[in-house]
Structure formats: C-alpha cells, structure tokens
C-alpha positions as CSV (number, residue, x, y, z in Angstrom):
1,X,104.5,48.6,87.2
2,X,101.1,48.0,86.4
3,X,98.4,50.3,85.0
4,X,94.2,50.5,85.4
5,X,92.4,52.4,83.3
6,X,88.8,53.9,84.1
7,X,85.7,54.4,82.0
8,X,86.0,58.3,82.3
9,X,89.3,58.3,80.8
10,X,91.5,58.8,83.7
11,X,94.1,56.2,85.2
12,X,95.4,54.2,88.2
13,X,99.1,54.1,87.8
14,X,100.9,51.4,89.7
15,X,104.7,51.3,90.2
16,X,107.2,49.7,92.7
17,X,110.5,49.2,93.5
18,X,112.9,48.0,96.1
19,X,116.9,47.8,96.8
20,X,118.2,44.8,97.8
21,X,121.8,44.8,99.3
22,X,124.7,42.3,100.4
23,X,125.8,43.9,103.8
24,X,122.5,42.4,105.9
25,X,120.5,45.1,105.8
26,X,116.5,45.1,105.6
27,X,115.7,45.6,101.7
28,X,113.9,49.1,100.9
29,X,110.9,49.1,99.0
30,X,108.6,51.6,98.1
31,X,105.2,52.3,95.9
32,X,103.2,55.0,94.0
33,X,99.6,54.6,93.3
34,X,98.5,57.6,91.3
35,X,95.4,58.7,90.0
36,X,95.9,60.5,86.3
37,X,93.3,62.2,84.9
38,X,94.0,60.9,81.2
39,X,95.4,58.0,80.5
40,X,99.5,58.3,78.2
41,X,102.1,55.6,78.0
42,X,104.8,57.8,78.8
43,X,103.4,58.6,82.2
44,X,103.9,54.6,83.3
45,X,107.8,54.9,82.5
46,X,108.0,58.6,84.0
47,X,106.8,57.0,87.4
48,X,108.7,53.6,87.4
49,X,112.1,55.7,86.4
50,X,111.1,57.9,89.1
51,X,110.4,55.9,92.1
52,X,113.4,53.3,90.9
53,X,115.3,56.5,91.7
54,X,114.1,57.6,95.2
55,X,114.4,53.9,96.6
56,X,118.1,54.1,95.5
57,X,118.4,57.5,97.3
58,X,117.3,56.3,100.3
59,X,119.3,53.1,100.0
60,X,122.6,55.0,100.0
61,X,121.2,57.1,102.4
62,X,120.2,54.7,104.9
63,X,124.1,52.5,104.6
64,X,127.3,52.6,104.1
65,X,127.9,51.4,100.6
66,X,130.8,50.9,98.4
67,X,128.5,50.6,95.3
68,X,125.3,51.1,93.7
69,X,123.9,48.8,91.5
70,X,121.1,49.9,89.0
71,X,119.2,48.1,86.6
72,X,119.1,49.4,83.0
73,X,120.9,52.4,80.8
74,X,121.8,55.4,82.1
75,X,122.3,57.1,78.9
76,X,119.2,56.0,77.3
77,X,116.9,56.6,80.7
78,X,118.4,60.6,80.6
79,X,118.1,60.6,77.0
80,X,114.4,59.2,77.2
81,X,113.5,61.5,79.9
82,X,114.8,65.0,78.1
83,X,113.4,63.6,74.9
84,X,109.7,64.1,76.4
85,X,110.7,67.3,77.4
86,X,111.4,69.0,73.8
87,X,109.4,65.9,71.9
88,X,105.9,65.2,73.2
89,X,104.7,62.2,71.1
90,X,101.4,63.1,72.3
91,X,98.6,65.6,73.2
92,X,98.4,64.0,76.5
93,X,101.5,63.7,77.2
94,X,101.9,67.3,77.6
95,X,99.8,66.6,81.1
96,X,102.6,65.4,82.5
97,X,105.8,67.6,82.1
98,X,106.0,68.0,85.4
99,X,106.3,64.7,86.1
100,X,108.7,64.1,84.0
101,X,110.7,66.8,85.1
102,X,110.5,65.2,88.9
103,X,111.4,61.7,87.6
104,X,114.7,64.0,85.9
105,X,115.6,65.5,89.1
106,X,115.3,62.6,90.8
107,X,117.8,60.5,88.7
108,X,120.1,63.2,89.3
109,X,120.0,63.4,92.6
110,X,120.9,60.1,93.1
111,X,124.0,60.5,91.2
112,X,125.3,63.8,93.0
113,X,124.4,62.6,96.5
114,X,126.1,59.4,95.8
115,X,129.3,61.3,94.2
116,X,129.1,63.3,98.2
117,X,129.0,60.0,100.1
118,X,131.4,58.5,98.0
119,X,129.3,55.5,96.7
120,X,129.9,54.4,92.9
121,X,127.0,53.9,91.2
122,X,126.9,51.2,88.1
123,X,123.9,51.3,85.3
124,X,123.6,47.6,84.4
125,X,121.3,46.8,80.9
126,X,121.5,43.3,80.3
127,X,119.3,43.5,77.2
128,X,121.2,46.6,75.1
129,X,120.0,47.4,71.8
130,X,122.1,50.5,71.9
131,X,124.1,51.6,68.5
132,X,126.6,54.5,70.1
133,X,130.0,52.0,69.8
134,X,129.0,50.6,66.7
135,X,128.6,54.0,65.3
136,X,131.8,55.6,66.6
137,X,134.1,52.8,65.8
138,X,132.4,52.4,62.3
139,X,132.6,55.5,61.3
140,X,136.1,56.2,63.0
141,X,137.3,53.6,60.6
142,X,135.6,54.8,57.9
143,X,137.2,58.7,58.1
144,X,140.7,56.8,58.6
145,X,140.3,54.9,55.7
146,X,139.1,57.8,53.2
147,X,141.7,60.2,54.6
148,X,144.1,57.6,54.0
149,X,143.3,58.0,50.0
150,X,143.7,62.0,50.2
151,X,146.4,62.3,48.3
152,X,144.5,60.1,45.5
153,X,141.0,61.7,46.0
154,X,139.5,65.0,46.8
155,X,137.8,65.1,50.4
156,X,135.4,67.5,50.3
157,X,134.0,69.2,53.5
158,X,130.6,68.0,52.8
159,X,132.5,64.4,53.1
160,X,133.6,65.2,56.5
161,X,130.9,66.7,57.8
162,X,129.2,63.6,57.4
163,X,131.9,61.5,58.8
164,X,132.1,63.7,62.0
165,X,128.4,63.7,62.1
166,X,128.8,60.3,62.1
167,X,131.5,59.8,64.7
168,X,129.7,62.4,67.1
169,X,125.7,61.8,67.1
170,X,123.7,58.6,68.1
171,X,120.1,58.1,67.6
172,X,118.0,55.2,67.6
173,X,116.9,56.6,64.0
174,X,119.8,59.2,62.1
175,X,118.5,62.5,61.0
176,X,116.7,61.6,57.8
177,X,118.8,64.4,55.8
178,X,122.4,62.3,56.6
179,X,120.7,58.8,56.8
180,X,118.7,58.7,54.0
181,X,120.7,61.0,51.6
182,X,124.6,62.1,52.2
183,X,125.5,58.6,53.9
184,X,123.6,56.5,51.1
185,X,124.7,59.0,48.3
186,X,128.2,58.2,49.8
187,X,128.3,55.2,50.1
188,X,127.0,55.1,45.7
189,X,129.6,57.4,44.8
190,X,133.0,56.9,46.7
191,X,135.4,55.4,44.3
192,X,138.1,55.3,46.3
193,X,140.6,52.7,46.6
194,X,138.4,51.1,49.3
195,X,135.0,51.6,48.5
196,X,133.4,48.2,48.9
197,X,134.7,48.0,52.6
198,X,133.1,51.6,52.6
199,X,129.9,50.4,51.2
200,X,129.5,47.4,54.2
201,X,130.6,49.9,56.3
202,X,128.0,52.4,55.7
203,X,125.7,49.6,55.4
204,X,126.3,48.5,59.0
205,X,126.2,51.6,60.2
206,X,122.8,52.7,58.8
207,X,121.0,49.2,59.5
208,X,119.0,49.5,63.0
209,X,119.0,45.9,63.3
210,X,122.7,45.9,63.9
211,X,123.4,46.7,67.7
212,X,126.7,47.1,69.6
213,X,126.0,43.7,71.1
214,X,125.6,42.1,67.6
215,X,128.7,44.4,66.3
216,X,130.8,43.1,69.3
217,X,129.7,39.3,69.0
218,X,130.8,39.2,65.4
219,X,134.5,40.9,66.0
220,X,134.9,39.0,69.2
221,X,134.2,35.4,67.0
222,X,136.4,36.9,64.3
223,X,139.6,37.7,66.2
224,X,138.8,34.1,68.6
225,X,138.0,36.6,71.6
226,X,135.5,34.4,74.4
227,X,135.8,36.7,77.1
228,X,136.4,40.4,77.9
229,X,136.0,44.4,78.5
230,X,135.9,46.4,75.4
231,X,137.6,50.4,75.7
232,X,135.4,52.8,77.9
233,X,133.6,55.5,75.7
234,X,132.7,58.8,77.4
235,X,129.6,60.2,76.2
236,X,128.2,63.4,76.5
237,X,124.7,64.9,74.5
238,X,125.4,63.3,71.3
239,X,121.9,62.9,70.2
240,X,121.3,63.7,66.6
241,X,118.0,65.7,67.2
242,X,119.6,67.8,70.0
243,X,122.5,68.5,67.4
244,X,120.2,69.1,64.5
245,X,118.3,72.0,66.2
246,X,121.5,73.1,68.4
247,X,119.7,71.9,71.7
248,X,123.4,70.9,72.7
249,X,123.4,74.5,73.4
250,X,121.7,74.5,77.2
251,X,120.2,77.9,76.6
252,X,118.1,77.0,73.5
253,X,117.0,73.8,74.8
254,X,115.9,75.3,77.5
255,X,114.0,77.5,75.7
256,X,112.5,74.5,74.1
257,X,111.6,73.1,77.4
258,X,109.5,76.5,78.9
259,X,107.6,76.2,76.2
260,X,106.5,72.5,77.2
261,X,106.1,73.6,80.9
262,X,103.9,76.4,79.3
263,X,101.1,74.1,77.9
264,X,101.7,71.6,80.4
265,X,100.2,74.3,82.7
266,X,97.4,75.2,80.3
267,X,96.0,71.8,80.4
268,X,96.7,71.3,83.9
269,X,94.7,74.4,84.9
270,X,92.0,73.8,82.8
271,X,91.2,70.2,84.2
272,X,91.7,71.3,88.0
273,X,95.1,68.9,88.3
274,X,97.5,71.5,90.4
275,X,99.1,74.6,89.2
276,X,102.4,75.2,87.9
277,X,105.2,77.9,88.6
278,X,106.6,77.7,85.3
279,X,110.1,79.6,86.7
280,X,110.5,77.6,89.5
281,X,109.9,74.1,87.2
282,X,112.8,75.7,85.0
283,X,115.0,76.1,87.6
284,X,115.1,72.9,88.5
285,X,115.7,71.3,84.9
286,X,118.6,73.9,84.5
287,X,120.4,72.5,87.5
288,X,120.1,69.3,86.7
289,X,120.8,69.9,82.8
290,X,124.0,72.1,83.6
291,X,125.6,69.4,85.9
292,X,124.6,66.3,84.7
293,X,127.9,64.1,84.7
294,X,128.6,62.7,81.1
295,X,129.0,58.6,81.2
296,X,131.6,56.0,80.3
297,X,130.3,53.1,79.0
298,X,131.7,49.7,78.6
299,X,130.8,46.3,77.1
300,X,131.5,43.3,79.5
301,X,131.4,39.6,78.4
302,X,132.6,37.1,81.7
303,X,131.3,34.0,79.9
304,X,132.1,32.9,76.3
305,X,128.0,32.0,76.1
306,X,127.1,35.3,77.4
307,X,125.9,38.2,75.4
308,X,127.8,41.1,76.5
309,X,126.2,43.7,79.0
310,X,126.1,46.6,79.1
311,X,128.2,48.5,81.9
312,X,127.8,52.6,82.7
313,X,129.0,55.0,85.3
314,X,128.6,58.5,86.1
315,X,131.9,60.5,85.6
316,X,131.5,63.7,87.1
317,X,134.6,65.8,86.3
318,X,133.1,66.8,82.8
319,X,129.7,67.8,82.8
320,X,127.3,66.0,79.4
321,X,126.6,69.2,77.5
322,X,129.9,70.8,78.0
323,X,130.8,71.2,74.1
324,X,134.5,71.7,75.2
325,X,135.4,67.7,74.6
326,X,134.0,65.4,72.1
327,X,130.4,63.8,72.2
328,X,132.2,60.7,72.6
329,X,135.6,59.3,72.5
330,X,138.0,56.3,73.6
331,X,139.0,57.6,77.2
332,X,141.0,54.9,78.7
333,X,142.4,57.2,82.0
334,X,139.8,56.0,84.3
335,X,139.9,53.4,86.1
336,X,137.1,50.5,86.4
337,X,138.8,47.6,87.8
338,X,137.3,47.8,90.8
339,X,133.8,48.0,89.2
340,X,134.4,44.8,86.8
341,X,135.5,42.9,90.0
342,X,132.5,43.3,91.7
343,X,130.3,42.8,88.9
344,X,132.3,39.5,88.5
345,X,131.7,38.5,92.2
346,X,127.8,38.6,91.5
347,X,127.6,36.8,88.2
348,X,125.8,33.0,88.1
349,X,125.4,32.3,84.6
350,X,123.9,34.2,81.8
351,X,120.4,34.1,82.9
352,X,121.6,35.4,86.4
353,X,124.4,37.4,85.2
354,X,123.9,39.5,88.6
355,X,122.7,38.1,91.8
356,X,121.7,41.4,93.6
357,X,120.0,42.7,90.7
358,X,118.2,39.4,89.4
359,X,117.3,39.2,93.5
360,X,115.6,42.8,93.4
361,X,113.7,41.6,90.0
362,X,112.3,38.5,91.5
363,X,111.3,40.9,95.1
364,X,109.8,43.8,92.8
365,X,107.4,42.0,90.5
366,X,103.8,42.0,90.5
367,X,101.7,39.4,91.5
368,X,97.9,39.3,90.7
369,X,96.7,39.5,94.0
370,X,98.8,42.3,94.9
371,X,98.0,44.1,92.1
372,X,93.8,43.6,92.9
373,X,94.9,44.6,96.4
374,X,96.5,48.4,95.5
375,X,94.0,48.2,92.7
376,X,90.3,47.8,94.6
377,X,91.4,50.0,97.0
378,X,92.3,52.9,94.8
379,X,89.2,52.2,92.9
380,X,86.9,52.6,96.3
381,X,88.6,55.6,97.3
382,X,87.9,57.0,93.6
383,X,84.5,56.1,93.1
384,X,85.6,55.7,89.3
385,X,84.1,52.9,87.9
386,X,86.5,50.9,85.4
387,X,86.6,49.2,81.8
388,X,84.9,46.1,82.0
389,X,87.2,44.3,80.4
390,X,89.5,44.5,83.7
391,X,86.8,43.5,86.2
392,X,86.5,40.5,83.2
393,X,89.9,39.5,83.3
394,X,90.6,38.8,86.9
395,X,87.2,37.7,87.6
396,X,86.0,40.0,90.2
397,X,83.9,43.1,90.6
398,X,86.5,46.0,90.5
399,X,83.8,48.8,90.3
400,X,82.7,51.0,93.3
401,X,78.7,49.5,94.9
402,X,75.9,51.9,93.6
403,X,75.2,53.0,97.3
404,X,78.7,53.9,97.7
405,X,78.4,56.5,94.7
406,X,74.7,57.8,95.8
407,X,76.9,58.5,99.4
C-alpha cells in the first residue's frame, strides 16, 4: 500500500494484494488506485483491509480449498474497523465512513461465504502485541486468589466488579476510571494474605509493554516448556469502550454509528464526493454487526526459538455481541488439530514461519517502479499537480505538462 499526496490536498491511494495457493492454481491479485479528496491515515488501512478481503473472496470462489490462510488479526482488524465507526480520530476521517463500512462488509463476507463452501479460514499475526490472554488469565488468577481469602476478608462488590471488569474487557489502553484508579487503589490497599503476588499481578496486568507473547515466553521458560499450543479463548465484543458506553448493546451502537454516517454525508455532499443513503449504509453494518462470528484464538510456538504466533478462526455458532456467553473464556470443545497440522506443514523457520503466506508477502510488495507506474498515470489522468517533495525523491517529473492543464 502506498500513498501520493497532491498540492490541493487530496490523495492517490495505492493498495494491492494477491492470494497465493498450494493446489497449482494461477495466483489472484488485484489493485485500487483511488483518488481522495483529502488526505487521512485511516483511509490507507480501510483500503488495504478492504481489497485483502475481496482477493480472498474470489480465491475461495475461484477453487476448491480446504483452507484459508490470512495474514494478520482478526479480532484487532474488526475491532479497528468498528472503532472508526463510533471513534473518528479525525475531522477528515469522517469523509470516509463509507468506506469503512465497505472494507467491514467485505471482511464479513469472506467469512460467511467461506462458512457456505465449507473452507476454514485461519487469521495468522506473526508480530502480536495483543494483551486479551494476558488479561484473562491474570486477572482469573487474581479473583481466585482473593476469593480464596473470603472467609478472612470482606469482598466487596466494588472488588469484583473490577475483577470481572478485568476478566471480561480488553483494550489496548483500560478505561482510565479502572486503570488508573480502582485497579491501582487495589492493588495499595489489599491486605490480604497474598497481596504482594496481587500487587505484580496488577502490575502486569496494567503495564502495556507486557504482551501475551511476552506473558507466554516467560511461563513457557519457567515451567521448561520449548514447544506448544496454549487453550483456545473465544472472544466475543470485549472492548472496554464498547462496555463503558453499553455499545455491546447492537441497538445503541448502532445508534452511535448513524450518527457517523450522518456527517459523513454532510461532508461528502458539500465537496461533490457521491451521495449517501444513510438507511441503506445502516442496513448493511446491522447485518454484518448481528452475525459476525465471535473468534477462538490460540498461541502456537513449533520451534523453541520461535516467538509464538498468533492463531484465529471464525466460530460461527455464537454470534460476537451475543451477551448470552462470556466476552471471553477457556473453550476447549472445538477442535483445531487439523488447523495446527497444516500450519506445521508450511513452517521454514522463524523468519518463514509460513511458506504460503511469506510467498504472498514477497508477490504483493511494492517496487519503485511499479509504484511510479500506477502513480504517473493517476496523476495524468488527474491533472493534480503533486508535493514537490515526491517528484524530488524518485527523481522524476510527477506533475501533469502545462499544455496538458490549458487542454
């Protein structure tokens, strides 16, 4: 994914992607060049997420497949993608709701169509900074251990609100009410009988430097474990902000989201970029919100010099915001074997810890040249002229000729 920006504000968005498979087939590639009229980070991501998707529809289309390999996290790429719906970081990036919205759908519908043809799909994310074990075995423990002193202490229900809390959100940052106040004012004033382990508990649960992968390293070279599968974790909308403001709740967050599709088509109209039907944008992020499939997720290590990766699959018998199970919990009934076999089959070493996927990586990237070539051609169909600093770097005129602007 490349991008290049143009004196006027607006953008060239570049993004590609391509499916590689080991049954002999040609690879499938595809590419969007889009003009935006103002230029926001989260539009590059929204278009890579989205045309990552479509190529990996049409794979499974196009083949019989057992599998489906994807690069990256499914819970943090839905999570990301509702987040921009209900959080806009940005002015701008209310331009580009719809977008979003399409890049949601499309994720989606690569899961449900894939669920009809009866092709698993596996989220791989070799580099996870992701703290959802680390939080629900830490604070697992933690409850365990303070209910263990009941008889000796009083456990409020403040206490165990923030324990459940605990067990039952993830967020790259905690609400700032629990993780700056109850947890650290716990952690000061539990005088239970184990409250220093409680104290490096809460400490390791608070601190964002501490990932699962670093949690998981550190156990594994405590208890003289080189190699493994941890327990599958189902996960369902355990965000904390979604909690916080009861967007867990489908009808209020959508709600939320109307009112985003609402200025996104304020903007829109006012700079001449298409118009919106608000109902019929809704509609589609309420069928994808009410069955979105809730994930199990899984730590795999097949070397002892590995880091461990992260493994997720869509399980579609409970949908993610159906409140009547747990955010998360230990759910050992399914059955991954085959899944972890076939990962095994494609691993190298731990710089090619998957051969189809590192394959599509190496296919994908952008090269200079190709990257002038989508580029100078966008630019003379535009008639934008661009930064200088771009014409600068690659050492070539990237503007449109005088003569072809007077025309």
């Amino acid at each position: 994914m490349r991008e290049l920006e143009l004196r006027d504000g607006s953008a060239i968005i570049i993004a590609r992607a391509i499916a590689v498979n080991n049954a002999g087939e040609q690879p499938i590639r595809d590419v969007i060049v889009n003009w935006v009229p103002v230029f926001a980070p989260t539009i590059k991501w929204v278009l890579l997420s989205y045309i990552e998707s479509e190529v990996a529809l049409r794979a499974i289309e196009g083949g019989r497949y057992d599998f489906l390999l994807l690069d990256g996290s499914l819970y943090a790429k839905i999570t990301a993608l509702i987040h921009e719906l209900i959080l806009t970081k940005g002015f701008l990036d209310l331009y580009y709701v719809p977008e979003v919205i399409r890049a949601l759908e499309s994720l989606y519908n690569v899961l449900d169509r894939a669920r009809e043809l009866g092709v698993n799909v596996v989220f791989v994310a070799k580099d996870s900074k992701l703290k959802i074990f680390k939080d629900y075995i830490l604070f697992k423990a933690l409850k365990e251990i303070i209910l263990s002193d009941a008889p000796f202490i009083n456990v409020s229900k403040e206490l165990l609100d923030i324990l459940n809390r605990g067990i039952d959100w993830y967020s790259i940052v905690w609400i700032r009410n629990y993780r700056g106040g109850k947890l650290i004012e716990l952690a000061r004033n539990y005088n239970g009988a184990h409250r220093d382990l409680i104290r490096v508990g809460i400490r390791t649960a608070l601190s964002q430097s501490i990932s699962d992968v670093m949690l998981l390293e550190e156990l594994a070279r405590m208890q003289g474990i080189r190699v493994g599968v941890t327990r599958k974790l189902l996960i369902g909308a355990m965000d904390a902000y979604l909690n916080h403001k009861s967007l867990t709740q489908l009808d209020n967050l959508l709600k939320f989201i109307k009112n985003r599709i609402e200025d996104s088509e304020g903007l829109r109209t006012v700079d001449d970029y298409g118009n919106l039907d608000i109902n019929h944008e809704l509609d589609r992020v309420r069928r994808v919100l009410m069955n979105f499939p809730r994930i199990v997720m899984t730590y795999v290590k097949f070397h002892e010099s590995d880091t461990p990766f992260t493994v997720e699959i869509p399980y579609y018998d409970w949908p993610m915001f159906n409140q009547g199970v747990p955010w998360k919990l230990f759910y050992d009934k399914i059955d991954i074997n085959e899944h972890i076999n076939l990962l095994m089959s494609m691993y190298r070493d731990p710089i090619h810890y998957n051969k189809l996927l590192w394959l599509a990586h190496e296919y994908a990237n952008f090269g200079e040249d190709q990257f002038l070539e989508y580029a100078m051609a966008a630019v003379n169909k535009l008639k934008i002229q661009t930064k200088r600093r771009f014409g600068l770097a690659f050492n070539v005129d990237l503007n449109p000729q005088l003569d072809d602007l007077q025309a």
